[in-house]
N, C-alpha and C positions, 0 to 999 in steps of 0.2 A: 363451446361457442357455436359449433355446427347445429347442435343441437338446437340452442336457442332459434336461432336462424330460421331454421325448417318448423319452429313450434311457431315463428311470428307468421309463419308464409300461410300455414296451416290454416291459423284462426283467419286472416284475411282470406282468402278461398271463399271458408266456411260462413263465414259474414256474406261475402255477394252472394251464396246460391243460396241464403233464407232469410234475408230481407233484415237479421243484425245489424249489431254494429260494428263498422271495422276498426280491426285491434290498432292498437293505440304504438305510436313509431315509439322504436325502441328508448329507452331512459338515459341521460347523460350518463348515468352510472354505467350502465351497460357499456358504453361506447367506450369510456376512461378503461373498464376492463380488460378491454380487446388490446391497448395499446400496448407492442413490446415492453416488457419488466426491462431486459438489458441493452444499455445505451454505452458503455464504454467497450472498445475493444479488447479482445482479449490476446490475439494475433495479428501480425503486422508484415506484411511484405520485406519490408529494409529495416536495419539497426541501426539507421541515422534516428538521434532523438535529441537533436540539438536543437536550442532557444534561445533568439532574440530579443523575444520582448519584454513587456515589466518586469520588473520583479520587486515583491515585497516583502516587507517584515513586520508579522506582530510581536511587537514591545511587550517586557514584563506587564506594563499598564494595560495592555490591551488596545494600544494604537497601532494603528498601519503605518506606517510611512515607508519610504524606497528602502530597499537594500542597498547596502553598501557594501561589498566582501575586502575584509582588510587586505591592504597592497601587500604585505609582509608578515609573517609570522615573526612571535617574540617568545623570547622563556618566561613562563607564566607556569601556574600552577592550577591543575583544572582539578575540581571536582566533581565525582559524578555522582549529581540529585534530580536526574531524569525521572522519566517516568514512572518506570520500575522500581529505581532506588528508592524515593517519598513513600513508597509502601513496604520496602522488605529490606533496610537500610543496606543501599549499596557501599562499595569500599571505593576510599578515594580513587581517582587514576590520575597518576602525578608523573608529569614527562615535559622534558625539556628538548630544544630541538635547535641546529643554527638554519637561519635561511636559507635560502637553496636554488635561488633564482627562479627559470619557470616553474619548477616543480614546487615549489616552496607551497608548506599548508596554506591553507586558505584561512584556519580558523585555529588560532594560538593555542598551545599547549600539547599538542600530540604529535605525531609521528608521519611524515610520508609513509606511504608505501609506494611509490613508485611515480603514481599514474596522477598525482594531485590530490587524491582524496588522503584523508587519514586515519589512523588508529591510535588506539591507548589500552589503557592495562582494563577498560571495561565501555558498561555505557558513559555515554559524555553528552551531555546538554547540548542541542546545536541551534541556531538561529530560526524560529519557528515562520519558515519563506512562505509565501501566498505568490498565486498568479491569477489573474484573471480565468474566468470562464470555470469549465467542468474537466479540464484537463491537466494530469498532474504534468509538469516538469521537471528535467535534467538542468537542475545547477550546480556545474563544480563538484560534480559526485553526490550530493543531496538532491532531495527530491520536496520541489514546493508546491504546495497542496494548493486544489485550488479554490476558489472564493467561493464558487456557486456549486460548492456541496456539502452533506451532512456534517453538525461539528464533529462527529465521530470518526467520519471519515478524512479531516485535518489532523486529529491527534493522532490517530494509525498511521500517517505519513509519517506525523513530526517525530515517533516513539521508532518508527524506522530507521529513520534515521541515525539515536542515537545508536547504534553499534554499527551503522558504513564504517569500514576498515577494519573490523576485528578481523581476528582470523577464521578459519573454520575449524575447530574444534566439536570432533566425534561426541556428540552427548552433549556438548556446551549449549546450557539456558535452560537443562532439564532439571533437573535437582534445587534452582532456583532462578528466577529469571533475571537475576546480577549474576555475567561469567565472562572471563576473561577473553571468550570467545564463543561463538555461537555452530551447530551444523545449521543443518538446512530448515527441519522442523521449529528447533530454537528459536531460529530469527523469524519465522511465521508464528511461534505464538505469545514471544516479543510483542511485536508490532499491536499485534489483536488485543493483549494486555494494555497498551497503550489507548485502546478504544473501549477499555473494561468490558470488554467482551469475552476474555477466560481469566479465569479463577489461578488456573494450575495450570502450566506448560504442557502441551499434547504433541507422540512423536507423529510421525511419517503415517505410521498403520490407524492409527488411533485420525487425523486426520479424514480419513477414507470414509468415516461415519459421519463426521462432526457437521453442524448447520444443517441446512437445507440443503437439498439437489440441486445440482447445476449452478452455471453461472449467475451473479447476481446482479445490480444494477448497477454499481461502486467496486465490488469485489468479486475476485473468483479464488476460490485454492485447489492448490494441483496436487493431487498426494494416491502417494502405491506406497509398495513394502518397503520402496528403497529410498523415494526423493519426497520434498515437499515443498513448494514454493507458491508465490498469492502474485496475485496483479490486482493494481488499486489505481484506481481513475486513469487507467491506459498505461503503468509503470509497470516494470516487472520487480519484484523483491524475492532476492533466489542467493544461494552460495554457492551456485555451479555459475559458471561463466558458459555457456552453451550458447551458440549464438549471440553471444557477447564479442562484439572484436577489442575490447579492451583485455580478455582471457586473463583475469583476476579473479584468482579463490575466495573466498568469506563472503559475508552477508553484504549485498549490493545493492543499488539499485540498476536495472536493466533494460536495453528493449523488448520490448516482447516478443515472443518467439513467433516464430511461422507455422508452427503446427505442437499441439499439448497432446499427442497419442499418447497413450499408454498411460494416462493418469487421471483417475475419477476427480472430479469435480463438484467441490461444495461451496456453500458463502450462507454468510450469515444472514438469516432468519430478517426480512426486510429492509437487506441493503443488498 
């Protein structure tokens, strides 16, 4: 860009001192060039990520309407034909549960873990939330994607989603992206698969290479020899609890951290 700069300065000069013409202002193109690529944060002062506002659901039909979160959990039988599963036939996850008062799941058929969110014996289908704007949200332990961004980057929320609550399991999501549990890499390329953007589950190291440099517009992924985790439209999705004050294991979603030292950074190739 410096370059350019000094090449417009140049020819207008060179036009006054011999009687040319002066060079022509810079092109809309040029000027859309210059504008920062990344517009979500990646880092965050505080781990408050709490929200008020709308909240929405798209329908199997593909309508919007309000969300509802059911008042109570009931024994039901869930299956899981998420994202992953409709491609590499997931195995059901079948669990029953009694209500629980405030802790009680939000979304029938699986298991507390503690903190309101749930788990099951794999991925599980969950309510595909929307929010206004360009910023994802903390609902209830899920994360709703928001309106005014890529549809690619709504499915990599919603495919996030389904595994909140599993456990962390060393290797879990490698060998196939239906697993009982996920690590850290796992559930980063989980998610990605959900935006058909990997073929094959990739670990930790293997991450370090992947996409493009640096942070992206929608995404970023954080990955060394040992961890790996993404942030998507200002959420974090990670199975460390680091800066998490809810200090729950497995694949979550989180605030973002205050500082990502020590971990190269990539993102996919125009998001």
């Amino acid at each position: 860009m410096v370059a350019t700069v000094d090449a417009i300065g140049a020819s207008t000069a060179l036009a006054g001192g011999t009687g040319g013409a002066a060079a022509a202002e810079p092109s809309t193109t040029t000027s859309k060039a210059a504008t920062p690529l990344h517009l979500d944060p990646i880092t965050a002062k505080t781990p408050n990520i709490a929200y008020k506002g709308p909240v929405y659901e798209k329908t199997s039909t593909g309508e919007v309407v309000p969300y509802v979160a059911p008042a109570k959990a009931s024994t039901t039988t869930s299956t899981t034909t998420g994202t992953a599963a409709d491609s590499t036939g997931g195995i059901p996850a079948v669990t029953t549960e009694p209500a629980t008062g405030a802790l009680a799941p939000t979304i029938p058929g699986e298991l507390t873990t503690g903190d309101g969110m749930t788990s099951a014996t794999g991925p599980t289908v969950r309510p595909q939330l929307l929010v206004p704007g360009t910023t994802a949200r903390f609902i209830d332990g899920l994360a709703a994607a928001p309106e005014d961004v890529p549809a690619v980057i709504q499915d990599i929320i919603w495919a996030g989603n389904e595994v909140i609550g599993l456990p962390y399991i060393y290797g879990g999501g490698h060998g196939s992206f239906i697993s009982p549990g996920y690590d850290c890499s796992g559930t980063v390329s989980f998610a990605l698969h959900g935006g058909d953007l990997l073929a094959t589950p990739e670990d930790s190291s293997e991450f370090e290479a992947w996409g493009s440099h640096g942070a992206g517009r929608w995404i970023a992924i954080f990955a060394n020899a040992g961890h790996a985790y993404m942030t998507v439209a200002g959420l974090r999705l990670d199975t460390s609890p680091a800066e998490d004050p809810a200090d729950l294991e497995g694949p979550r979603w989180r605030p973002l951290r205050q500082s990502n030292a020590g971990f190269i950074v990539r993102h996919p190739l125009g998001l």
